[in-house]
C-alpha positions as CSV (number, residue, x, y, z in Angstrom):
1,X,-0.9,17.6,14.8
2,X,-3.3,19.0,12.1
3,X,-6.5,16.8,10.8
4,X,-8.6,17.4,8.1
5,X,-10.6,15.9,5.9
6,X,-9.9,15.3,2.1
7,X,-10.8,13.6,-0.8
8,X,-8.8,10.4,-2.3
9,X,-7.4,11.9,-5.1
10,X,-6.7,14.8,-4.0
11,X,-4.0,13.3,-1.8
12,X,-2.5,12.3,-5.1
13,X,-2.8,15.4,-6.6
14,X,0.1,17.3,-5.4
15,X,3.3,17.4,-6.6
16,X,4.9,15.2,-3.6
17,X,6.0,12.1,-3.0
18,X,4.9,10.0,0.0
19,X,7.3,8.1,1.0
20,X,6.7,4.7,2.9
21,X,9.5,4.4,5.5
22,X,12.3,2.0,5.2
23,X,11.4,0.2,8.7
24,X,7.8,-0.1,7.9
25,X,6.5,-3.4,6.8
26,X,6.6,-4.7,3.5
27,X,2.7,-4.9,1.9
28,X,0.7,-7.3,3.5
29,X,-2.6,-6.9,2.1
30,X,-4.6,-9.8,0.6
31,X,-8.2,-10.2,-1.3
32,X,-10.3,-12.0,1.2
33,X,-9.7,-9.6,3.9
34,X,-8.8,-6.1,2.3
35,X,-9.1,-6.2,-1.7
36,X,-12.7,-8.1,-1.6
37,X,-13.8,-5.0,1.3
38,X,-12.2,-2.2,-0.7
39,X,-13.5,-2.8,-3.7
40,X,-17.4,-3.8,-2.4
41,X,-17.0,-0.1,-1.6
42,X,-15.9,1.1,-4.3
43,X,-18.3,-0.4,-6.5
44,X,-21.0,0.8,-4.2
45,X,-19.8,4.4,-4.9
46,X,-19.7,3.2,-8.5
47,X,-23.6,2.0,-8.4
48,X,-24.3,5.4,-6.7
49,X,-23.0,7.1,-9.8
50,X,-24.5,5.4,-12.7
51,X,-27.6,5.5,-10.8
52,X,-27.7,9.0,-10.9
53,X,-28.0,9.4,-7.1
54,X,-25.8,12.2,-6.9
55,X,-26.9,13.3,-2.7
56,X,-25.5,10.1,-1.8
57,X,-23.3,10.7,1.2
58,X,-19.2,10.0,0.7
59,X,-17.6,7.4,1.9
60,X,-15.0,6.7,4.6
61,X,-12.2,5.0,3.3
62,X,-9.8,5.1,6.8
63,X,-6.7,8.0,7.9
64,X,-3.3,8.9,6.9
65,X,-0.8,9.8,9.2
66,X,1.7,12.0,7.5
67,X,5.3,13.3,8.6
68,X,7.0,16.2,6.9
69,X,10.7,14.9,5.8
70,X,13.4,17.8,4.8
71,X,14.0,17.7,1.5
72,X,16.8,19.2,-0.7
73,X,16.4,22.1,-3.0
74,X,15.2,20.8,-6.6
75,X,13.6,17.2,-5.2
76,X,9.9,16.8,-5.0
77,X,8.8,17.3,-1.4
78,X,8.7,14.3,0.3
79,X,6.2,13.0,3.0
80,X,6.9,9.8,5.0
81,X,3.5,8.1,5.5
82,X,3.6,6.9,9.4
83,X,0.2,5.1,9.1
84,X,-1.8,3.5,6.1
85,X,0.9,2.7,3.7
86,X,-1.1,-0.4,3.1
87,X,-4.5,1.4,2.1
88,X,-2.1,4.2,0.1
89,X,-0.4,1.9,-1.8
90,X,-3.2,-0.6,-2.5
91,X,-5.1,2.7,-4.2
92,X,-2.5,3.1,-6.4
93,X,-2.6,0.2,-7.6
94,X,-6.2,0.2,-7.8
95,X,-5.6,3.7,-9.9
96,X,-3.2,1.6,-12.0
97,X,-5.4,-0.9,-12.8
98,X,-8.1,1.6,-14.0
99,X,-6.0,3.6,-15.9
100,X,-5.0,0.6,-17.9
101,X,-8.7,-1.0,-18.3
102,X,-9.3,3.0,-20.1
103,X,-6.7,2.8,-21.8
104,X,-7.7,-1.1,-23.2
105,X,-11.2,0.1,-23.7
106,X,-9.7,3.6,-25.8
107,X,-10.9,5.7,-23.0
108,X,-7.4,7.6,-23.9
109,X,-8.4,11.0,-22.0
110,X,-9.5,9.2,-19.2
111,X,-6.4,7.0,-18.8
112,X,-4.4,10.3,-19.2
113,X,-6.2,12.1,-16.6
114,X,-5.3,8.7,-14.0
115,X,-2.0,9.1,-14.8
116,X,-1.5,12.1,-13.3
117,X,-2.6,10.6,-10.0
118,X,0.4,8.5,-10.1
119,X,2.9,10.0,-11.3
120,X,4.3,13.4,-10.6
121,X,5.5,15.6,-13.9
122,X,7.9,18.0,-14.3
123,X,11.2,18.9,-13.5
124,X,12.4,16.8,-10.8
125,X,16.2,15.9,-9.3
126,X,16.0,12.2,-8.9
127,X,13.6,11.0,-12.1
128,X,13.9,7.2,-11.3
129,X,12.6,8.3,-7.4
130,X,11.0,11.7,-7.5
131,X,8.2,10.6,-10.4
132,X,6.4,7.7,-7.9
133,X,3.1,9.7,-5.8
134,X,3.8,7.0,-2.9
135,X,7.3,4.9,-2.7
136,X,7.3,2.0,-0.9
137,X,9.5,-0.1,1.4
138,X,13.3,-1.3,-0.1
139,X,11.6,-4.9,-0.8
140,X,7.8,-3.4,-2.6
141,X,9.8,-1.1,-4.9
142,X,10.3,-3.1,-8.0
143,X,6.8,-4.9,-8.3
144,X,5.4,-1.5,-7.3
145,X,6.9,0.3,-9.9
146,X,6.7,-2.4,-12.6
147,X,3.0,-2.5,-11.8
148,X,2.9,1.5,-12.0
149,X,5.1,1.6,-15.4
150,X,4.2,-1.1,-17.0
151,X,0.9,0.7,-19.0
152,X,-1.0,-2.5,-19.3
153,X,-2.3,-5.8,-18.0
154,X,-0.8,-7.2,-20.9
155,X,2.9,-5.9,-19.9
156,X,2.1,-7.3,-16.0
157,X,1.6,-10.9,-17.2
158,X,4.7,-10.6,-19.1
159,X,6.8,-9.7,-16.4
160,X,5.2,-11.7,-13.5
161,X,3.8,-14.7,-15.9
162,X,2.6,-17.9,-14.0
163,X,5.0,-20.5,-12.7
164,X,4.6,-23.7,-11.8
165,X,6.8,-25.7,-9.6
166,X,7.3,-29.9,-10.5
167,X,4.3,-32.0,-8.7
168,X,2.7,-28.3,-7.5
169,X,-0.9,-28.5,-7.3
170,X,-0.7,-25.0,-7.8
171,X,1.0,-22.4,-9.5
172,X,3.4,-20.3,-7.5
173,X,1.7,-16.9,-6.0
174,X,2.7,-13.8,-8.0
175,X,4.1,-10.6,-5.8
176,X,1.1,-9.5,-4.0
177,X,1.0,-6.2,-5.5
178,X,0.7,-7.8,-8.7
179,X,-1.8,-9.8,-7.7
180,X,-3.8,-6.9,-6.1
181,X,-3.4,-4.9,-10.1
182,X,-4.8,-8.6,-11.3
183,X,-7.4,-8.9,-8.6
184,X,-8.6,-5.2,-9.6
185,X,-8.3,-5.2,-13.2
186,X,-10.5,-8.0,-13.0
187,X,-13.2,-6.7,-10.8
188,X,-13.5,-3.2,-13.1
189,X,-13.6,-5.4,-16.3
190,X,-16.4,-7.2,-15.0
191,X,-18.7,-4.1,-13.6
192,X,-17.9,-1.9,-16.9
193,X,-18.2,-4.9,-19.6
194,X,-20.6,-7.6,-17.6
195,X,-19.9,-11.0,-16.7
196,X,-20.9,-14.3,-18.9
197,X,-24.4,-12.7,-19.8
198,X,-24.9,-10.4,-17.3
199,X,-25.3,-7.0,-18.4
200,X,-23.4,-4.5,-16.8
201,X,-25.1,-1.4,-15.0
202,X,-26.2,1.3,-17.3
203,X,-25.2,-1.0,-20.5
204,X,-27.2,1.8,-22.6
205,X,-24.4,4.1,-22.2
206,X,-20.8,4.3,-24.0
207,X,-18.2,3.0,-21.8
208,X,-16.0,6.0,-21.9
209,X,-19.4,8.2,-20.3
210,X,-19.7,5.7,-17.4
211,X,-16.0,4.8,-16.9
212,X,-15.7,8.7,-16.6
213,X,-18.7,9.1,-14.2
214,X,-17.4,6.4,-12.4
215,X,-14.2,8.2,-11.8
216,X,-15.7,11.4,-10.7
217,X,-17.3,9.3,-8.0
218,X,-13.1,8.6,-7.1
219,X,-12.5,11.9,-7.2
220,X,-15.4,13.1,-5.4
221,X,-17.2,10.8,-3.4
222,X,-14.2,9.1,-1.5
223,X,-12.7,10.6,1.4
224,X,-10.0,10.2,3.9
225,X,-8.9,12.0,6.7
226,X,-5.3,13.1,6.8
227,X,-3.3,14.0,10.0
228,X,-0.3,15.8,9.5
229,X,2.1,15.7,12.4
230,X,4.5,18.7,13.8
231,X,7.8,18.2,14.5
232,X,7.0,18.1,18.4
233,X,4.6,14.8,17.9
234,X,6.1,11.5,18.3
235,X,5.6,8.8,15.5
236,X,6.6,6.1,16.9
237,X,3.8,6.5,20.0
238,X,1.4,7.5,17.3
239,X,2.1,4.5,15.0
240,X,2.0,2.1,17.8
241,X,-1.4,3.1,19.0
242,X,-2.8,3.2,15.6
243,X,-1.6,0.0,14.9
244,X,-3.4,-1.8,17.9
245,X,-5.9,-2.1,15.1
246,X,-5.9,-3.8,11.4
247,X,-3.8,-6.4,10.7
248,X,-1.7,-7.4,13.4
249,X,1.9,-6.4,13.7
250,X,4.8,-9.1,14.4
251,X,7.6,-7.8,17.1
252,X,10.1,-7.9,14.6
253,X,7.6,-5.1,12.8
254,X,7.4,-3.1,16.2
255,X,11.3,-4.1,16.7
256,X,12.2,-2.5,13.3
257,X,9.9,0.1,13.0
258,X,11.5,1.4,16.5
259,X,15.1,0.4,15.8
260,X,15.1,2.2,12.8
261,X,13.2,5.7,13.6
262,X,15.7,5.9,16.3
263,X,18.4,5.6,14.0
264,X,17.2,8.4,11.5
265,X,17.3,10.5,14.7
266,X,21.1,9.9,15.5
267,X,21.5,10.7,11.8
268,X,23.0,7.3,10.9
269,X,22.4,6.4,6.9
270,X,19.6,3.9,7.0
271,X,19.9,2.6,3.7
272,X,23.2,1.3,5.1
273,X,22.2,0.4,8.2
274,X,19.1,-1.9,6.4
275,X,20.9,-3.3,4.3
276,X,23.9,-4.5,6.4
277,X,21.5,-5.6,9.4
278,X,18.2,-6.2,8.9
279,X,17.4,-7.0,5.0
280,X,17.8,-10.6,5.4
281,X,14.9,-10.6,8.7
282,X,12.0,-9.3,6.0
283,X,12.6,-12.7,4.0
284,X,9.2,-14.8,4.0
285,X,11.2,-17.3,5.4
286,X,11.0,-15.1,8.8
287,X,7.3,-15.0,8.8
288,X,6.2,-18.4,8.4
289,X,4.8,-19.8,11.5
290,X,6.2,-22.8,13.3
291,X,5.5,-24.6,16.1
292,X,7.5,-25.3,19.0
293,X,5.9,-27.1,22.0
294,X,2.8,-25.6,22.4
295,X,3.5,-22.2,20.4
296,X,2.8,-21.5,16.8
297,X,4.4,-18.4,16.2
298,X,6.5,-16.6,13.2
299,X,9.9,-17.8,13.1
300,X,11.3,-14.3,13.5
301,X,9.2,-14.1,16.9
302,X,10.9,-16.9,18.2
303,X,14.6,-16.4,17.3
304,X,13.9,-12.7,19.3
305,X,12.9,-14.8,22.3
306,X,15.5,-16.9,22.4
307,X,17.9,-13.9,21.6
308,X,16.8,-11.7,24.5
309,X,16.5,-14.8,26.7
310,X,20.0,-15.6,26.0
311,X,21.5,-11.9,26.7
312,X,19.2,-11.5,30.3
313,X,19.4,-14.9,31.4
314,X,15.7,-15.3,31.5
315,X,12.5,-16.1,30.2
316,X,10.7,-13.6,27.7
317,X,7.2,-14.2,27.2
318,X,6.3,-14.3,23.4
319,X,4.2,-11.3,24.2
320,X,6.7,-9.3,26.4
321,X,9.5,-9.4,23.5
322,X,8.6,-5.3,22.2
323,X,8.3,-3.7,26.0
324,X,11.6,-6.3,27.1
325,X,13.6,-4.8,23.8
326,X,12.5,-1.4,24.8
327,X,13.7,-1.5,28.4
């Protein structure tokens, strides 16, 4: 494998598309625990900025683990992303999200110049596919791209507006990638235009000269390291180790992610394969946790056990189910 170190945007800046693999995860972020941290550091790269300290020292934002795919003559070269899909596609959306609070604010140039860190130009085979800088997972794809397309904060509310079930003390969650655009959009509106009255940082100056300062600092100041595996690595080992960390994975995650790599190997037609076996286990439904005697655990978790239990004619431990599905 190859690492080296680059820039945020610059990962965006080629004409590719990095492609999140069907048997990955869906996105699983949420603010308290990954939007709240990523954006504390991004403002504090923003404060750097406007306060002129330019020798401030870049920030580490995490690693990419990247597979070459082959890809037909005339499509955009495509890159399956075998670790930090989550912290990819969150970025984008946090591009998203910038590019439209520009564009509200008439920062036109600026919104134009964001643009072309999500979306690839050109000629390209598959337009509907090929235009995305990061394509996620079967079940992501339509909020993803709606929150990519949609140009505005304005056009997100009107596709995802707020509903309320009968008695709800609440109103039902929105996709969380639309939340995540919301949750950003917010955050930048707030440090560029001040909250109730709170001045923002460097008030003295047009928007459009510290948006754009601000932006340099994404271009600039953020870096991640990339590793770039050879044909000879193994993902699967790799994205296992990795994933001992972060937010945890589910067996059905390990279960699918292994299933499913396996099955691009033999050459079998995942899409087909998903959708005829699998889709309906990456329901919510399949993560909620229930309890049963003294175990509180995700119902897809506990169907496995009693699946494998059933075939070997013993107990599996709750914590056995990836190594006794290996074996």
């Amino acid at each position: 494998m190859d690492v080296h170190k680059s820039s945020l945007l610059a990962i965006f800046d080629a004409k590719q598309r990095l492609e999140v693999p069907l048997f990955q995860r869906q996105y699983v972020w949420n603010e308290d625990q990954h939007w709240v941290p990523l954006w504390e550091d991004i403002e504090r790269k923003f404060v750097e900025a406007l306060d002129g300290r330019k020798d401030a020292p870049n920030h580490f934002l995490g690693a990419m683990v990247l597979d070459q795919k082959q890809t037909p003559t005339g499509h955009v070269v495509v890159r399956q992303v075998i670790d930090g899909q989550q912290r990819l596609t969150t970025l984008q959306i946090f591009l998203a999200a910038y590019r439209d609070f520009c564009r509200k604010q008439g920062c036109d140039a600026l919104a134009g110049e964001c643009q072309k860190f999500l979306l690839n130009t050109g000629m390209m085979a598959d337009q509907d596919v090929d235009r995305f800088k990061v394509w996620p997972t079967q079940l992501d794809r339509q909020q993803f791209s709606d929150v990519i397309l949609a140009g505005s904060r304005d056009e997100v509310l009107k596709r995802y507006p707020q509903r309320k079930q009968r008695y709800a003390r609440k109103p039902d969650p929105r996709p969380r990638m639309v939340e995540a655009y919301l949750f950003f959009f917010e955050q930048i509106k707030q440090f560029f235009l001040g909250e109730n009255d709170d001045m923002p940082m460097g008030a003295n100056s047009p928007i459009a000269t510290r948006a754009d300062e601000c932006f340099q600092t994404l271009r600039n100041g953020l870096m991640v390291v990339v590793i770039d595996l050879h044909k000879d690595d193994d993902p699967q080992v790799i994205f296992e180790t990795l994933n001992a960390r972060g937010e945890p994975l589910l067996p059905a995650d390990l279960l699918r992610n292994y299933i499913f790599l396996r099955a691009g190997r033999d050459k079998l037609d995942i899409e087909v394969v998903y959708k005829r076996y699998w889709s309906r286990f990456d329901d919510e439904f399949w993560r909620e946790e229930v309890k049963q005697g003294r175990l509180i655990r995700p119902r897809s978790d506990l169907f496995m056990q009693h699946f494998l239990a059933s075939r070997q004619g013993q107990d599996i431990p709750i914590k056995h189910l990836y190594v006794e599905y290996r074996h």
